[in-house]
GUTORTOR-443707 format. One record per residue: residue in one letter; chain; x, y, z of N, C-alpha, C in turn. Coordinates in pm, 1 decimal. Atoms other than C-alpha are relative to their C-alpha. Example, Ala and Ser with C-alpha at 12.3 -4.5 7.8 and 13.67 -1.06 7.14 Angstrom:
# GUTORTOR-443707
(r A; A; (89.0; -119.0; 0.0); (1230.0; -450.0; 780.0); (90.0; 120.0; 0.0))
(r S; A; (-82.0; -119.0; -6.0); (1367.0; -106.0; 714.0); (-77.0; 109.0; 73.0))
***
This chain:
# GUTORTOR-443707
(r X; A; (142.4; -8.9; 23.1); (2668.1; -233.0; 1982.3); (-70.6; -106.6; 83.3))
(r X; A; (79.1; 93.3; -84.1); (2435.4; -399.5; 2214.0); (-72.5; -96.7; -100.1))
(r X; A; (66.9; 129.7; 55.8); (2268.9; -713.2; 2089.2); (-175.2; 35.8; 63.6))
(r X; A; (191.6; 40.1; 12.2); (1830.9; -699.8; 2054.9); (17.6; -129.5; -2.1))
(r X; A; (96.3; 109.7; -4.8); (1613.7; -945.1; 2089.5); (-48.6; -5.8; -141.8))
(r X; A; (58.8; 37.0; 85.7); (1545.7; -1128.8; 1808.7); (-79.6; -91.4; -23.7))
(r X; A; (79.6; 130.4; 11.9); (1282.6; -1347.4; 1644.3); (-16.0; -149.0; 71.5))
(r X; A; (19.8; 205.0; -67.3); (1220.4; -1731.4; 1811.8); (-55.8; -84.0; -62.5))
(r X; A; (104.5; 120.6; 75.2); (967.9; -1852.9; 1579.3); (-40.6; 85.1; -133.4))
(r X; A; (68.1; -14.5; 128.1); (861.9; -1865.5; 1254.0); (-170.2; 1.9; -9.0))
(r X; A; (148.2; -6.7; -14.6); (502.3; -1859.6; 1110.2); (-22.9; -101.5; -150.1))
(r X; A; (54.6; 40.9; 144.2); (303.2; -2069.7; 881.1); (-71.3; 38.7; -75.4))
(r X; A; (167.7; -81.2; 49.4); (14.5; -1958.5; 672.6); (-131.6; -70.6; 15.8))
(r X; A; (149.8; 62.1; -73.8); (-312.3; -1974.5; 850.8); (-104.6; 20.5; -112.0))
(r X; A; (116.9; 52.4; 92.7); (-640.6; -2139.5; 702.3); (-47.7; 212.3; -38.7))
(r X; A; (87.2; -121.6; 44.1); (-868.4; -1860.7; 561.2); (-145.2; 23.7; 60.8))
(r X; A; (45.7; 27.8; -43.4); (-1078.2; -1855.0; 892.7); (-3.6; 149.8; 85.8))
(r X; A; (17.2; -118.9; -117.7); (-1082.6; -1510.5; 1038.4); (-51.8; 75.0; -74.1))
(r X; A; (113.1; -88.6; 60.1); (-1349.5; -1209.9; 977.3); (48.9; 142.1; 43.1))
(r X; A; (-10.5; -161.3; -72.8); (-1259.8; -830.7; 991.5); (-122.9; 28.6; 43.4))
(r X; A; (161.0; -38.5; -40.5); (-1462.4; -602.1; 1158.1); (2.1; -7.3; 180.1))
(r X; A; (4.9; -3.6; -127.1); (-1527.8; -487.1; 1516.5); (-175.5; -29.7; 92.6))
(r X; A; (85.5; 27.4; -42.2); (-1800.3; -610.4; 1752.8); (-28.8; 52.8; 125.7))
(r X; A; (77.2; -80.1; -139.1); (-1799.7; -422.8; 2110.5); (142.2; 109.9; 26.0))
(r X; A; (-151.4; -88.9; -30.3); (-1546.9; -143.6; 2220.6); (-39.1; 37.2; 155.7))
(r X; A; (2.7; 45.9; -149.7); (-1512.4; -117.4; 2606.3); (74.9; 153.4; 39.8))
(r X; A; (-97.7; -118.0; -40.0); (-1399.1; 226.8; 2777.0); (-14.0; -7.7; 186.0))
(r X; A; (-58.4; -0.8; -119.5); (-1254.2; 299.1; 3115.9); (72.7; 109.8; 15.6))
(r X; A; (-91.2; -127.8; -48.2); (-1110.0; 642.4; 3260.6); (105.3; -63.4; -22.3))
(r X; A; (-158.3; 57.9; 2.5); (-724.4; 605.5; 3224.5); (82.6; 32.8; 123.1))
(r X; A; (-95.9; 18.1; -139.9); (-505.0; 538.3; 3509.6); (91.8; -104.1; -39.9))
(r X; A; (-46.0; 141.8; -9.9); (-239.3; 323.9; 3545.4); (-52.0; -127.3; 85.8))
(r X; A; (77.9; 181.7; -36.9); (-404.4; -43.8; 3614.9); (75.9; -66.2; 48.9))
(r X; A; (-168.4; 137.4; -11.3); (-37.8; -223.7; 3677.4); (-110.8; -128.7; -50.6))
(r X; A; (59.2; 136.3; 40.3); (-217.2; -485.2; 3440.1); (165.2; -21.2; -78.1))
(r X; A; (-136.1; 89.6; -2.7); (11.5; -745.0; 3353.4); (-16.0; -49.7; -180.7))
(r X; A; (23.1; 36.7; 118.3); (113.4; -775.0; 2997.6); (159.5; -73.5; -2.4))
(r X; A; (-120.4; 108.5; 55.5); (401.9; -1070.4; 2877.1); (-59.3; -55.8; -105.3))
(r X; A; (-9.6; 50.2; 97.5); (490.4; -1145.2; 2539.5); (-116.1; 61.4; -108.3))
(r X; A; (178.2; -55.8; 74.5); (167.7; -920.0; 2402.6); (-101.2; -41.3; 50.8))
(r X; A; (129.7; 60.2; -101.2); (-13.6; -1082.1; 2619.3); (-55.4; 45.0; 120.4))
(r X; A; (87.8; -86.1; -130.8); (-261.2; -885.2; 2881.0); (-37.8; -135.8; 64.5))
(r X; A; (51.0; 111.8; -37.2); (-282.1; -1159.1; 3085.7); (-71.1; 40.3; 172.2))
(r X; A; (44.6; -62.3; -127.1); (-401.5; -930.3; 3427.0); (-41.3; 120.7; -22.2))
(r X; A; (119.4; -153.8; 27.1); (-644.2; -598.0; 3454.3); (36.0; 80.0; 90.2))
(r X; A; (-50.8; -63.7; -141.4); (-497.1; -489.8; 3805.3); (-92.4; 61.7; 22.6))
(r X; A; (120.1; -4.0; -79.4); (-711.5; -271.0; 3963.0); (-94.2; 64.1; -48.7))
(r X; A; (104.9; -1.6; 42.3); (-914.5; -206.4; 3662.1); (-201.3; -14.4; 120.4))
(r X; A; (123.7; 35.2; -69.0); (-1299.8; -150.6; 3817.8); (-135.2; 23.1; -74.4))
(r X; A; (95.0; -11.7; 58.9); (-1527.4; -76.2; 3580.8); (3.9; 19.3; -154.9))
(r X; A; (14.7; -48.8; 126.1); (-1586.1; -44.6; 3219.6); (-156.2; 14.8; -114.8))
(r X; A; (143.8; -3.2; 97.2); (-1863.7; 58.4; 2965.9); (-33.0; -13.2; -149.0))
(r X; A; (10.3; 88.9; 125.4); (-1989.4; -133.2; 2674.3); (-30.0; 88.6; -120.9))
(r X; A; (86.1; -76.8; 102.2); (-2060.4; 41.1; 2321.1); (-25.3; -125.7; -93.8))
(r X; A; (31.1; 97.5; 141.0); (-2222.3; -234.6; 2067.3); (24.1; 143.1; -150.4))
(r X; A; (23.0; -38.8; 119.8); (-2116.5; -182.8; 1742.4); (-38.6; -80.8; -114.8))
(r X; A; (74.7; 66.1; 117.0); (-2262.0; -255.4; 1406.7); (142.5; 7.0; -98.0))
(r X; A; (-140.3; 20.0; 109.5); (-1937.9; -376.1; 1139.1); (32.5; 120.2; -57.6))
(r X; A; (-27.6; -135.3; 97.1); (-1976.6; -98.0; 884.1); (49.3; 109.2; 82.4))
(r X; A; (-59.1; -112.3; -25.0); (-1756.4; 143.2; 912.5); (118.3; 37.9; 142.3))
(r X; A; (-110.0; -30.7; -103.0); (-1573.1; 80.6; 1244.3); (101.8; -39.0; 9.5))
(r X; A; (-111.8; 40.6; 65.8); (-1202.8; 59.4; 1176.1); (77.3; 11.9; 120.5))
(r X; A; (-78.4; -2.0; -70.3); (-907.4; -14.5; 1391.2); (159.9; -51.7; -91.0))
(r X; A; (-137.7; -12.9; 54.2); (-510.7; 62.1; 1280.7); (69.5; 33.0; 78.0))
(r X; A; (-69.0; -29.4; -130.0); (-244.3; 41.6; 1463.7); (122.0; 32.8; -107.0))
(r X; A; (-129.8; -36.7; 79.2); (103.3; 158.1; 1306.7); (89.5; 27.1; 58.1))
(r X; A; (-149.7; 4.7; -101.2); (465.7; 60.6; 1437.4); (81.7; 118.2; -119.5))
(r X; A; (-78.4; -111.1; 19.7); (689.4; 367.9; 1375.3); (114.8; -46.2; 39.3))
(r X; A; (-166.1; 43.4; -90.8); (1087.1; 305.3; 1421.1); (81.5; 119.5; -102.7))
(r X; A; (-113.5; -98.9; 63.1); (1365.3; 519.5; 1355.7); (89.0; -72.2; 52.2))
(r X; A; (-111.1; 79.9; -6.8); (1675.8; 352.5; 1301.8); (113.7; 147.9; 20.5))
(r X; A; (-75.0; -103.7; 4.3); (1843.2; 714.6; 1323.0); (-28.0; 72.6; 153.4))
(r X; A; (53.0; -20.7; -162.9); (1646.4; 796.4; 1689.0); (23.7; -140.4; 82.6))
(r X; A; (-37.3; 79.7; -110.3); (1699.1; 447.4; 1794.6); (-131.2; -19.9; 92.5))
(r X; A; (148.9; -44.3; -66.7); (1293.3; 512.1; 1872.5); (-85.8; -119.9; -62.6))
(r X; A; (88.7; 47.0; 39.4); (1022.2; 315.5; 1822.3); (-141.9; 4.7; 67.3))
(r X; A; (135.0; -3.8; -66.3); (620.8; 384.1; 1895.9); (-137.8; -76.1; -128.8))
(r X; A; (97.7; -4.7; 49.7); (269.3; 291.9; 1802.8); (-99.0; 71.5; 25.3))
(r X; A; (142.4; -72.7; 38.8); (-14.6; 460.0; 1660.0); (-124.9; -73.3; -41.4))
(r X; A; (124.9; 45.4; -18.0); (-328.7; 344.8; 1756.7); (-99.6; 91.4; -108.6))
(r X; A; (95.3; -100.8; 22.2); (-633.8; 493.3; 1549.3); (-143.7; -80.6; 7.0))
(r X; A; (114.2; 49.1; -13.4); (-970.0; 372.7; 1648.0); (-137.5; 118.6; -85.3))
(r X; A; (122.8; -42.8; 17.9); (-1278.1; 479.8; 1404.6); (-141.7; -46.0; 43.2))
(r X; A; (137.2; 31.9; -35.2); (-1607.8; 451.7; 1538.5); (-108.4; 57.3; -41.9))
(r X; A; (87.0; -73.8; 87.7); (-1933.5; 496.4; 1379.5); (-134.3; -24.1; 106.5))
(r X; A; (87.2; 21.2; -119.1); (-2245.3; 506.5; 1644.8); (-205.6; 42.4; -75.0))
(r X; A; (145.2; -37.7; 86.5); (-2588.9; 483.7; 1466.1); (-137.2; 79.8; 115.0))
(r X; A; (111.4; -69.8; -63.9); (-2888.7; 708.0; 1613.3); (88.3; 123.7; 88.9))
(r X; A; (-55.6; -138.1; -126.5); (-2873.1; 1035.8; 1824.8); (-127.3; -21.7; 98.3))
(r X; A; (121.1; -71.9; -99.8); (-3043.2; 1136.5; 2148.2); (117.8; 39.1; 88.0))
(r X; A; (-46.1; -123.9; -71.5); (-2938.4; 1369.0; 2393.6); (85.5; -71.4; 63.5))
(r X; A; (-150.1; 126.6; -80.1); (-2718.9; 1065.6; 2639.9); (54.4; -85.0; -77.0))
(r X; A; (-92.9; 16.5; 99.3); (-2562.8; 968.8; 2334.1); (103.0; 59.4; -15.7))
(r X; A; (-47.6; -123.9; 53.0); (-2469.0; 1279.1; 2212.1); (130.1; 31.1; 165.0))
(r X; A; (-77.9; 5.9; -113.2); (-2337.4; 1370.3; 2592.2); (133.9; -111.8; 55.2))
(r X; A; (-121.0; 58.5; -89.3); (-2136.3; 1041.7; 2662.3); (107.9; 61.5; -101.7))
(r X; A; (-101.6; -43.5; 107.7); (-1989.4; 1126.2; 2328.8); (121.9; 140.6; 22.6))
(r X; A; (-19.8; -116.2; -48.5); (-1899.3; 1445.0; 2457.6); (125.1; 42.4; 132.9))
(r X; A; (-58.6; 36.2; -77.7); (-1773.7; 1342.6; 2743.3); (108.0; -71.6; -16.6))
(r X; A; (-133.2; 58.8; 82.5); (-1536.7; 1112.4; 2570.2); (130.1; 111.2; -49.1))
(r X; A; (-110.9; -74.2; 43.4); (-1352.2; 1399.2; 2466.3); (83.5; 87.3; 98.0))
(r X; A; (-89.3; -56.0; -126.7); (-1258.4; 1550.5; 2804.7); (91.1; -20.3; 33.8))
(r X; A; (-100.9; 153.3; -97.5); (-1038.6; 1260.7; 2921.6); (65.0; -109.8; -47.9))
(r X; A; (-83.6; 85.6; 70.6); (-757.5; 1021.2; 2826.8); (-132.6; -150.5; 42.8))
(r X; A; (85.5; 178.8; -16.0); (-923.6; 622.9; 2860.1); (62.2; -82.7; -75.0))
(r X; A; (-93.6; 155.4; 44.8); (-801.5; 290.4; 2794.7); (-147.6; -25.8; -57.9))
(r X; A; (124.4; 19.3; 94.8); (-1051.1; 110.6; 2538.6); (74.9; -121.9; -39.9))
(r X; A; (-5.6; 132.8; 33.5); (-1063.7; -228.4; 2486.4); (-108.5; -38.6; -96.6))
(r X; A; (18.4; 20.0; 90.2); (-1162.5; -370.6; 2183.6); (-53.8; -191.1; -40.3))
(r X; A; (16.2; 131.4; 16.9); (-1360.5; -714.7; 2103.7); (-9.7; 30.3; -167.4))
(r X; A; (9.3; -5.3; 155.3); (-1340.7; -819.0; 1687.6); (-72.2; -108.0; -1.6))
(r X; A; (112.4; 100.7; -14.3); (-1542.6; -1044.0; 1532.8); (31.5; -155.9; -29.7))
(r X; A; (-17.3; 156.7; 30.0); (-1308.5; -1356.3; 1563.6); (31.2; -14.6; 196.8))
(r X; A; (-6.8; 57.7; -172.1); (-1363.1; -1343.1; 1973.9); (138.6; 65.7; 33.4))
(r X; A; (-109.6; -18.8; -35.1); (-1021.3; -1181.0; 2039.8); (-46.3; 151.3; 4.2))
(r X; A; (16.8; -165.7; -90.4); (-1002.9; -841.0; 2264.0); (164.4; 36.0; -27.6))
(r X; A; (-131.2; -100.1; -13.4); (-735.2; -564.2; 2242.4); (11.4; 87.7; 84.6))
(r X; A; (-15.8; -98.6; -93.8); (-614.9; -348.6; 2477.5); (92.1; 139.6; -10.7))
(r X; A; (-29.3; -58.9; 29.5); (-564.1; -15.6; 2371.5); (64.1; 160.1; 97.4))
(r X; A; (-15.8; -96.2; -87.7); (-359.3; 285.9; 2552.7); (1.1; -40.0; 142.1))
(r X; A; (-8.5; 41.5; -175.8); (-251.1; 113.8; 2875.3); (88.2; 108.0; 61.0))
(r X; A; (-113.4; -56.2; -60.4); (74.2; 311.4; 2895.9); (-21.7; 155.9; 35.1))
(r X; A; (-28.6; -119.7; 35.8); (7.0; 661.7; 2780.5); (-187.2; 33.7; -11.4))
(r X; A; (138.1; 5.6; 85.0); (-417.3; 639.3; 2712.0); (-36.3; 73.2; -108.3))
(r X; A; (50.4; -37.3; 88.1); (-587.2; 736.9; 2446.6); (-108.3; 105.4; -41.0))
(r X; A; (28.9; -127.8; 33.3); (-741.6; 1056.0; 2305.6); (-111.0; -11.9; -72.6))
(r X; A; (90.2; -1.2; 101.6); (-1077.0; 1127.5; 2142.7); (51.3; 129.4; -128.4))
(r X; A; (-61.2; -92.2; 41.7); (-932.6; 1352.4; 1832.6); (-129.0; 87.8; -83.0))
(r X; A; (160.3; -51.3; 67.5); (-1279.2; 1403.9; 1616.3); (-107.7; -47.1; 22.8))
(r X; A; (154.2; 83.8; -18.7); (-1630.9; 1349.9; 1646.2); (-96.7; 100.2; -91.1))
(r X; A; (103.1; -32.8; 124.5); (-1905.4; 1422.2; 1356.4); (-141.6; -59.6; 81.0))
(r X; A; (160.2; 39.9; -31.2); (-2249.6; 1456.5; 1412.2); (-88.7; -14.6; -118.4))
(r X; A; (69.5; 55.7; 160.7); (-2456.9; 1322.9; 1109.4); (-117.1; -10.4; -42.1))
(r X; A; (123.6; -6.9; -7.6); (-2772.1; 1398.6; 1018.2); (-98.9; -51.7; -137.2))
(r X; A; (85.0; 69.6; 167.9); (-2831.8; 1276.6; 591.0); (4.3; 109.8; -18.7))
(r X; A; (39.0; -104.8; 122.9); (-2960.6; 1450.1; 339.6); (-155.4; -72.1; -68.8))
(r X; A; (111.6; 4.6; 17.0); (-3149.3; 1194.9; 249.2); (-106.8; -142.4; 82.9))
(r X; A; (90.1; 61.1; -104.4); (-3447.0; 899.4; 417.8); (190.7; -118.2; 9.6))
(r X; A; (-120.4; 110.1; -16.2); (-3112.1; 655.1; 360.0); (113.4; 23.1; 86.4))
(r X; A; (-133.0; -20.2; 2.9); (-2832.8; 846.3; 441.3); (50.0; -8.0; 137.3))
(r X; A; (-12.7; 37.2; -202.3); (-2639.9; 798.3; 808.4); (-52.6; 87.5; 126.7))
(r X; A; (44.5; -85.8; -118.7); (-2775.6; 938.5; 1112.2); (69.3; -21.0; 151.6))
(r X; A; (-61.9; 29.4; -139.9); (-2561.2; 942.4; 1407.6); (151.4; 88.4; 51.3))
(r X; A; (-140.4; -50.2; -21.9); (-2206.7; 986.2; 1532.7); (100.4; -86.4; -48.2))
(r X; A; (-159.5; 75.8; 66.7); (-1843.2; 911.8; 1399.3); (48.6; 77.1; 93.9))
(r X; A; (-136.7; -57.5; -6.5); (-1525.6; 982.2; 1566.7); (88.1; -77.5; 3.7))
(r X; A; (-107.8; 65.1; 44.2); (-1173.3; 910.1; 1569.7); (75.8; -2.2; 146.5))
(r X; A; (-133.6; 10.8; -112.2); (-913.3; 789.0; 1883.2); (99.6; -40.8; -4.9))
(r X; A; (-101.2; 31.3; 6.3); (-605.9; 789.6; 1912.5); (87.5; -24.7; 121.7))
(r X; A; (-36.2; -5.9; -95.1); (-384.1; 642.8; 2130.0); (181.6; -3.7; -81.1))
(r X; A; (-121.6; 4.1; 58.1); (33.3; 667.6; 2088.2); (78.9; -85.8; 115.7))
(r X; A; (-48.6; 76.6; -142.9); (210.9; 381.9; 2302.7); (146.8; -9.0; -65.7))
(r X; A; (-138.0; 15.6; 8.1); (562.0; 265.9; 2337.4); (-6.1; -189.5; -64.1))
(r X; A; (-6.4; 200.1; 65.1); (449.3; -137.1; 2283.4); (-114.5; 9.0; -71.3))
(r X; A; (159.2; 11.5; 128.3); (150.6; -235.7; 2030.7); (-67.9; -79.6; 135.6))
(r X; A; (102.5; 4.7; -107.5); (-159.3; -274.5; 2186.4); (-17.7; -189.3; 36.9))
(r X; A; (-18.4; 162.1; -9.7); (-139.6; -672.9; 2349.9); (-158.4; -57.1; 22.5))
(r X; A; (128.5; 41.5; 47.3); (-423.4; -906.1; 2290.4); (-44.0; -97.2; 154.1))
(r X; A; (58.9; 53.7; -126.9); (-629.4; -1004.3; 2606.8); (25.8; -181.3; 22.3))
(r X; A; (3.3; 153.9; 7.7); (-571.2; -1390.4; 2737.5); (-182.6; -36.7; 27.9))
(r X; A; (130.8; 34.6; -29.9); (-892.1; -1596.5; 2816.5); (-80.8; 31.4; 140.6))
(r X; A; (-9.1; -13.3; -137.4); (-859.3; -1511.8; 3222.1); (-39.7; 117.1; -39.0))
(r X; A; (13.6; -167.4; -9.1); (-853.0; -1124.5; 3109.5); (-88.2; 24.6; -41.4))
(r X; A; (137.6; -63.0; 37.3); (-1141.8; -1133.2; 2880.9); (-127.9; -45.3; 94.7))
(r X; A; (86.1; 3.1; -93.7); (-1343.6; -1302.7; 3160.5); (6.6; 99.3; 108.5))
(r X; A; (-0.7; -100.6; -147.8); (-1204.8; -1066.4; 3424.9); (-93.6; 140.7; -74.8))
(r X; A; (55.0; -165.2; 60.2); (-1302.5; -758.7; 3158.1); (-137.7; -19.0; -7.1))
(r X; A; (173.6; 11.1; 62.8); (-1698.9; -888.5; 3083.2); (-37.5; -8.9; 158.3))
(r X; A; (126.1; 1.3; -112.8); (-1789.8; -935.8; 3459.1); (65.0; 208.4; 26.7))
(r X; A; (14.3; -119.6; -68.2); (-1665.4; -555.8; 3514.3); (-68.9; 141.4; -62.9))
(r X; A; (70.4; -101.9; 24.6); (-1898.7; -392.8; 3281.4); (-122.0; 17.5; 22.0))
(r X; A; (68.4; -108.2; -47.1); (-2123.8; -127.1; 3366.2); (-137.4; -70.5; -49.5))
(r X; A; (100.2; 16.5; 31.6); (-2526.2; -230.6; 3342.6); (-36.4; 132.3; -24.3))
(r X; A; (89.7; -124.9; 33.8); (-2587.2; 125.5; 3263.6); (47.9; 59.5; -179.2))
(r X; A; (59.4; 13.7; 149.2); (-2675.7; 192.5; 2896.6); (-72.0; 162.4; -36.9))
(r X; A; (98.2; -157.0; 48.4); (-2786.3; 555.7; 2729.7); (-86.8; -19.0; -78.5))
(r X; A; (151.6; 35.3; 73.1); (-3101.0; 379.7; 2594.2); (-80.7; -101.9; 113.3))
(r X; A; (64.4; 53.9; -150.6); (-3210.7; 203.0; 2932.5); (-139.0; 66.1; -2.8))
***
């Protein structure tokens, strides 16, 4: 039986200093990038060239990732699922939304303790649903939800400080409320 890689380090238990909750999600056609990931660490974008910003508002936008192994396949993957909830409609909303569903894309992910993820490098990621939302009543939500999924072979690795500067100068000034 071949010998894995095992553990190196232990962990302690950290203060009670971090906030769920997502703060910008970042998309990009999917290609391979040859970005450079060691140890979970995206520490290069390769020839990444552009990406486009969505602000989000906390409520409701969820991110799960889920390691799968089979000790009987000898397999192991992750399942990405990105929910997103997008408040207001108008017509270049509605469309990028739309457009999202044509085409695999890598989607990078800022949360709200400053730390980026990088989702679907290997294989990209899939728009699977999208809801259009209109109330019922003056309160109730008005906008778009959907759901992405991406299915990789490694869990999605967390941007270094070099990568999240390389990723913020390469997004897009164009905006569907400009």
């Amino acid at each position: 039986m071949a010998a894995c890689e095992f553990i190196s380090n232990g962990r302690l238990l950290e203060c009670k200093n971090f906030t769920g909750g997502l703060v910008n999600a970042f998309f990009a056609p999917f290609s391979d990038i040859g970005a450079t990931v060691v140890n979970s660490e995206l520490t290069g974008l390769g020839t990444l060239d552009e990406v486009f910003k969505f602000e989000l508002k906390n409520t409701g936008n969820t991110y799960i990732e889920t390691e799968t192994a089979s000790r009987d396949n000898g397999t192991i993957f992750y399942d990405s699922q990105l929910s997103l909830v997008l408040t207001g409609l108008t017509a270049a909303l509605v469309n990028q939304a739309k457009l999202l569903s044509r085409d695999r894309m890598l989607i990078f992910l800022e949360d709200n303790n400053g730390t980026y993820h990088a989702i679907g490098l290997k294989n990209g990621a899939d728009k699977t649903t999208g809801t259009r939302e209109l109330g019922g009543a003056l309160g109730d939500f008005y906008g778009l939800k959907m759901t992405l999924q991406a299915l990789e072979p490694e869990t999605a690795p967390i941007l270094s400080s070099a990568a999240i500067t390389s990723l913020l100068a390469l997004v897009s000034d164009q905006y569907v409320n400009d």
